[in-house]
C-alpha positions as CSV (number, residue, x, y, z in Angstrom):
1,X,74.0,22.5,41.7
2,X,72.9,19.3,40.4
3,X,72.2,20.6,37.2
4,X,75.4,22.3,36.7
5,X,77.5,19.2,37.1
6,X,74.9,17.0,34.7
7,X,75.5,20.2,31.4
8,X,79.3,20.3,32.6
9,X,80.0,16.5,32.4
10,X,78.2,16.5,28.9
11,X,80.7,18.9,27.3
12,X,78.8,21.8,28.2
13,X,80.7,25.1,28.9
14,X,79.5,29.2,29.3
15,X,76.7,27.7,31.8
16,X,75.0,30.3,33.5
17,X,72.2,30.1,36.4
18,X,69.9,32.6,37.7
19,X,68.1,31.9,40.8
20,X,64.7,34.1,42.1
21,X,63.1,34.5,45.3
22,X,60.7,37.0,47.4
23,X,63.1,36.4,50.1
24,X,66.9,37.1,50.1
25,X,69.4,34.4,49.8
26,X,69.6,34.1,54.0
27,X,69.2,36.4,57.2
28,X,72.8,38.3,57.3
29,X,73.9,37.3,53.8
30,X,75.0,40.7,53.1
31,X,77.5,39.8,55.6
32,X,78.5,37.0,53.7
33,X,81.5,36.4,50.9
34,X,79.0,36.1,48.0
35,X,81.1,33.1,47.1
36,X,80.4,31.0,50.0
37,X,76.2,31.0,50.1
38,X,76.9,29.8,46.1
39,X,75.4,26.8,45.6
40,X,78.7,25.6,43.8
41,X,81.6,27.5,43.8
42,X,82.7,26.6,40.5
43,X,79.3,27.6,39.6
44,X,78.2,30.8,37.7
45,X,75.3,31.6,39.1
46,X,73.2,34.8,39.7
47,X,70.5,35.5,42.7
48,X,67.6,37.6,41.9
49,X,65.3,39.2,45.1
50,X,62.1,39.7,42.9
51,X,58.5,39.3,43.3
52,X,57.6,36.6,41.1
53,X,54.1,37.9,40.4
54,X,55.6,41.2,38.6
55,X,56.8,41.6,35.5
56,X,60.1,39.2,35.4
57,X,63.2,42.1,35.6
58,X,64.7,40.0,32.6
59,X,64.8,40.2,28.4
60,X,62.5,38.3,26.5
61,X,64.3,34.9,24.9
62,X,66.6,35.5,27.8
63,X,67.1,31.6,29.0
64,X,67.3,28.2,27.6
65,X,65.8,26.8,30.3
66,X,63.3,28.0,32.9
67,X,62.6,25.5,36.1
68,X,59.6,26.2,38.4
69,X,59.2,23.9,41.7
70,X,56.7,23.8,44.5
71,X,55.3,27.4,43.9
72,X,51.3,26.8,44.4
73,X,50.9,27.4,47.8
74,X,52.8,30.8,46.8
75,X,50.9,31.8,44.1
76,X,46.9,32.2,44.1
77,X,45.1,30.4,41.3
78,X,44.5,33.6,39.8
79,X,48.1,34.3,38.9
80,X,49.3,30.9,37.5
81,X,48.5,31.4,33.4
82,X,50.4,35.2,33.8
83,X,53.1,33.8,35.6
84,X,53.1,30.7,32.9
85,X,53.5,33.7,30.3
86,X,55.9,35.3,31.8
87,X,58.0,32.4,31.6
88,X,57.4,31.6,28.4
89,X,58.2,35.1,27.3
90,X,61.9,34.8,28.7
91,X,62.9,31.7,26.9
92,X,64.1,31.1,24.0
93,X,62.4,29.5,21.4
94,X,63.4,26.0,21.1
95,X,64.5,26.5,24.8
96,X,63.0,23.8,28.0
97,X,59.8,25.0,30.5
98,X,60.1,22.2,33.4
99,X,57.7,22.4,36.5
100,X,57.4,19.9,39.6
101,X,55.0,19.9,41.8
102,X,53.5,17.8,44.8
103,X,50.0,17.6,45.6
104,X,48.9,18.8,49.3
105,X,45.6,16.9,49.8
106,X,46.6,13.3,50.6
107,X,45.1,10.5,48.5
108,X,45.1,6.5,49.1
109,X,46.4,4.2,46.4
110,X,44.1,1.4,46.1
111,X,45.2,-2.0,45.2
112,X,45.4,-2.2,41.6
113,X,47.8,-4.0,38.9
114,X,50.1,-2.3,37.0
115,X,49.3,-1.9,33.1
116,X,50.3,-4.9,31.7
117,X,49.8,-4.1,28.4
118,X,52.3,-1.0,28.7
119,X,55.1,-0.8,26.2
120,X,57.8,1.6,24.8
121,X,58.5,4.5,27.1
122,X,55.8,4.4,29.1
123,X,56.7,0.3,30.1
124,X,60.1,1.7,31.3
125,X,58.8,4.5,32.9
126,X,56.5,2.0,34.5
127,X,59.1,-0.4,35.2
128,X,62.1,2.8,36.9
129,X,58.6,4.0,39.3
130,X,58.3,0.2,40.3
131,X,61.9,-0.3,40.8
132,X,61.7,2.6,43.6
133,X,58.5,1.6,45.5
134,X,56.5,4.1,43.4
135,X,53.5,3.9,41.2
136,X,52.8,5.9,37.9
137,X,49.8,7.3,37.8
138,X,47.5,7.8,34.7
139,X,43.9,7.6,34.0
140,X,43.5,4.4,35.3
141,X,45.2,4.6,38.9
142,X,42.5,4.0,41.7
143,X,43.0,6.7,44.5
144,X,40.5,7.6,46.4
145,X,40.0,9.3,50.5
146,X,42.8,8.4,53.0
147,X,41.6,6.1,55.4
148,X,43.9,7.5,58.4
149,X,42.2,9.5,60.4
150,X,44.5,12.3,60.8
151,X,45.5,12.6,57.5
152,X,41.6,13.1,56.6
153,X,41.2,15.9,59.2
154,X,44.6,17.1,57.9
155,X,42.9,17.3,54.4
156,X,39.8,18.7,55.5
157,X,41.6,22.0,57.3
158,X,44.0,22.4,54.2
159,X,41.2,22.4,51.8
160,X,40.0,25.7,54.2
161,X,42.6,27.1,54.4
162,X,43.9,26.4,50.6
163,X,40.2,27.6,49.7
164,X,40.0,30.6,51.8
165,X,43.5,32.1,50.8
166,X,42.7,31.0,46.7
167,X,45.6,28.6,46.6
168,X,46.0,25.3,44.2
169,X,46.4,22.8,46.8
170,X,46.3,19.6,44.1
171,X,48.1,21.5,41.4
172,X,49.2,18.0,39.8
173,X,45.6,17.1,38.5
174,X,45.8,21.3,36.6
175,X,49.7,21.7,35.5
176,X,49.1,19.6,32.2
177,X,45.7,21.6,31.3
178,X,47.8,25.1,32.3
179,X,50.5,23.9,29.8
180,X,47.8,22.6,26.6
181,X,46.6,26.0,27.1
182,X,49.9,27.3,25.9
183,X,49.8,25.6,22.6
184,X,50.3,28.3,20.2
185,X,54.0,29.2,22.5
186,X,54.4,25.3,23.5
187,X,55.0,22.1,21.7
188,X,56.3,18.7,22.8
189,X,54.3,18.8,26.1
190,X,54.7,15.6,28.4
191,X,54.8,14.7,31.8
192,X,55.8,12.2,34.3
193,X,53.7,11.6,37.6
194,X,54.0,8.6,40.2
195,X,52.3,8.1,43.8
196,X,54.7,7.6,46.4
197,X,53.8,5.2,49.2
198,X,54.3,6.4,52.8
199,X,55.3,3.1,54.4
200,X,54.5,-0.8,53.4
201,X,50.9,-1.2,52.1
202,X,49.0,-3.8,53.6
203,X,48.1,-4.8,49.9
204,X,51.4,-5.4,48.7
205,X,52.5,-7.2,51.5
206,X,49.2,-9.6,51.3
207,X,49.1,-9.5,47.8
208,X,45.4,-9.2,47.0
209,X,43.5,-7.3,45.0
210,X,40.4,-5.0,45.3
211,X,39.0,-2.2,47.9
212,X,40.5,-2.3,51.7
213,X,38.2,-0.6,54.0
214,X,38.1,-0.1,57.5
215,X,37.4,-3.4,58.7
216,X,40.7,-4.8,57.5
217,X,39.4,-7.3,54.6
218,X,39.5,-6.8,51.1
219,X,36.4,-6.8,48.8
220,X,38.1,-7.9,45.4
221,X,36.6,-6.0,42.7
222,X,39.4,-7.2,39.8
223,X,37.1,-9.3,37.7
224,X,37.8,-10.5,34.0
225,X,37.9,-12.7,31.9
226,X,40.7,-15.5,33.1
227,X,38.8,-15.5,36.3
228,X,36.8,-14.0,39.1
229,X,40.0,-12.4,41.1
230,X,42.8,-10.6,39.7
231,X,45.7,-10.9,42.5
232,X,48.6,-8.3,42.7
233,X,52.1,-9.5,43.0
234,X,53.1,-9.7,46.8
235,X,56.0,-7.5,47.5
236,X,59.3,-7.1,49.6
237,X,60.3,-3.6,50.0
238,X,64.1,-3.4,49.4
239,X,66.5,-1.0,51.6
240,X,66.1,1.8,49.1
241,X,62.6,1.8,48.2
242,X,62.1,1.6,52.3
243,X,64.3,4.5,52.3
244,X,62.1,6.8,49.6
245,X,59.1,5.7,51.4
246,X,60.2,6.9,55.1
247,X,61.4,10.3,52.8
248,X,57.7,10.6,51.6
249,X,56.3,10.4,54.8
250,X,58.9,12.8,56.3
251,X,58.0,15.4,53.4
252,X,54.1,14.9,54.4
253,X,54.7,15.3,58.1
254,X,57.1,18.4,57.6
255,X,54.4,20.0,55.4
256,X,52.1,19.6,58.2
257,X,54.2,20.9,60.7
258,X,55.0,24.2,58.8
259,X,51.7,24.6,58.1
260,X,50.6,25.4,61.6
261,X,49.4,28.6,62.1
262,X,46.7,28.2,59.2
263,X,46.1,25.1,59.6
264,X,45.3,25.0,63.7
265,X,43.4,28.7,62.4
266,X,40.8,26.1,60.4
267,X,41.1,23.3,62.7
268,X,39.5,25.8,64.9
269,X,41.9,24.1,67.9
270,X,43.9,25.8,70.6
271,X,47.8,25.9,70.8
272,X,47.4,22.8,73.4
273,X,44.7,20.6,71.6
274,X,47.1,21.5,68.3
275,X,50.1,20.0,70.2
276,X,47.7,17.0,71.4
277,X,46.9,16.1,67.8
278,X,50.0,16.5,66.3
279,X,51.5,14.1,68.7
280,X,48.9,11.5,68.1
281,X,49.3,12.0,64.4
282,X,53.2,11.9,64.4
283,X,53.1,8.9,66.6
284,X,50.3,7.2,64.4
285,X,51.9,7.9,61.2
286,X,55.5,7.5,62.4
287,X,55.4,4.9,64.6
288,X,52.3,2.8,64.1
289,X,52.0,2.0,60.7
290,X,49.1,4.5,60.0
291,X,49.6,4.9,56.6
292,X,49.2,0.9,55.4
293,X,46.4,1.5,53.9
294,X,47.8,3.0,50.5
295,X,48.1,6.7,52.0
296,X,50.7,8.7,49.3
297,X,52.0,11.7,47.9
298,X,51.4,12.5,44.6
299,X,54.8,14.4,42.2
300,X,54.7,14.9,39.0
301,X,57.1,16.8,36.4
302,X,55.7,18.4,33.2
303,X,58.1,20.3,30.5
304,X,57.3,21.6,27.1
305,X,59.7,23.2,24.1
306,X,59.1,27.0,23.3
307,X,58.3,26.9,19.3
């Protein structure tokens, strides 16, 4: 819907959207005015019920843009670089592949400074994730093991599961390397990740650098050549970057929560020790600042031209 309005207030006219799923559109759509389960009705959009792991029911060069979004728990490892294929077969050449995904393993953002050396694109870039309460992360970001308990064990029973069923569970470390396979279909491939915060970081709020461990004190491991510590700049969370936080942490909870079944299955836990954990970790995370330490979640974007 979104991205209807953005082409339409550009100029842009003749749009046309196709949507794809294994699943129909809802339970007792076909009972439905096909108009009103549209996601705009002045939208010209199409629904396709397909398997996306067959053979795409559509032309080749058939779209100038193809958008992908928080598919790898849906599709084994073994099926990405065919289904990548596919999609590149059915655009167009000079036409947009996009994909987003969010990492399901849980990292912690250590304290670190910014780049201050960045400039051009990747200083503004730097400068719009900062202005949300977000980091950008690049070769250089320290993240390392959550320190929250539950979100370790949480890590530990996804990895399992993940492992046993042969699903990507931190597909934002592998999408760029899936992509620079693609060179001889793909130019012009980029991408855009950041680490969201799940509440106020004790680091930002003190505003020291280096390694917070368990104990509460920070070892500062910043060390050049202007001096022996290297402090971050202390900072105030505004409304809004509050606000994307508390949405970050909601995603990661409601992960875990649908995730259930497999992941009480590896936990190895009955129905009533599951509903004992999960209301310890809901209250820790939710209620008691359990995620200070750094604990995020990892997005990232990555698109690529057809030649």
């Amino acid at each position: 819907m979104m991205c209807h309005r953005h082409f339409k207030s550009r100029g842009h006219t003749n749009l046309q959207f196709t949507g794809m799923d294994i699943a129909p559109l809802a339970p007792g759509s076909v009972n439905i005015p096909y108009d009103s389960i549209k996601p705009d009705r002045d939208m010209n959009w199409t629904f396709v019920q397909h398997d996306i792991r067959q053979p795409w029911p559509f032309p080749d060069n058939e779209f100038d843009l193809v958008f992908y979004k928080d598919m790898t728990l849906s599709i084994t490892m073994g099926d990405h670089a065919p289904l990548i294929d596919e999609m590149i077969r059915v655009l167009t050449p000079g036409g947009t592949l996009e994909i987003w995904e969010s990492d399901h393993i849980i990292r912690m953002l250590r304290p670190h400074v910014p780049n201050p050396t960045a400039s051009g694109t990747q200083a503004e870039q730097q400068e719009i994730a900062s202005s949300l309460g977000a980091y950008m992360i690049n070769l250089n970001t320290p993240l390392s093991a959550p320190l929250n308990p539950f979100l370790t064990e949480y890590n530990n029973w996804i990895n399992k599961a993940a492992g046993e069923r042969s699903l990507l569970v931190t597909p934002c470390t592998v999408v760029n390397h899936y992509l620079l396979q693609e060179t001889e279909a793909l130019k012009e491939i980029n991408s855009h990740r950041v680490a969201i915060p799940l509440s106020e970081v004790r680091w930002e709020r003190e505003g020291v650098g280096g390694v917070v461990t368990r104990d509460g004190k920070s070892y500062v491991e910043m060390k050049g050549d202007r001096g022996p510590h290297q402090k971050v700049e202390k900072k105030a969370l505004t409304a809004g970057q509050a606000a994307l936080r508390k949405m970050a942490l909601s995603i990661v909870v409601e992960e875990i929560q649908s995730l259930e079944p497999v992941l009480r299955e590896a936990s190895g836990k009955s129905q009533d020790e599951w509903d004992v954990w999960m209301g310890k970790m809901m209250n820790d995370l939710m209620s008691e600042g359990g995620t200070s330490w750094g604990e995020c979640l990892e997005v990232g974007a990555w698109w690529a031209t057809k030649r």
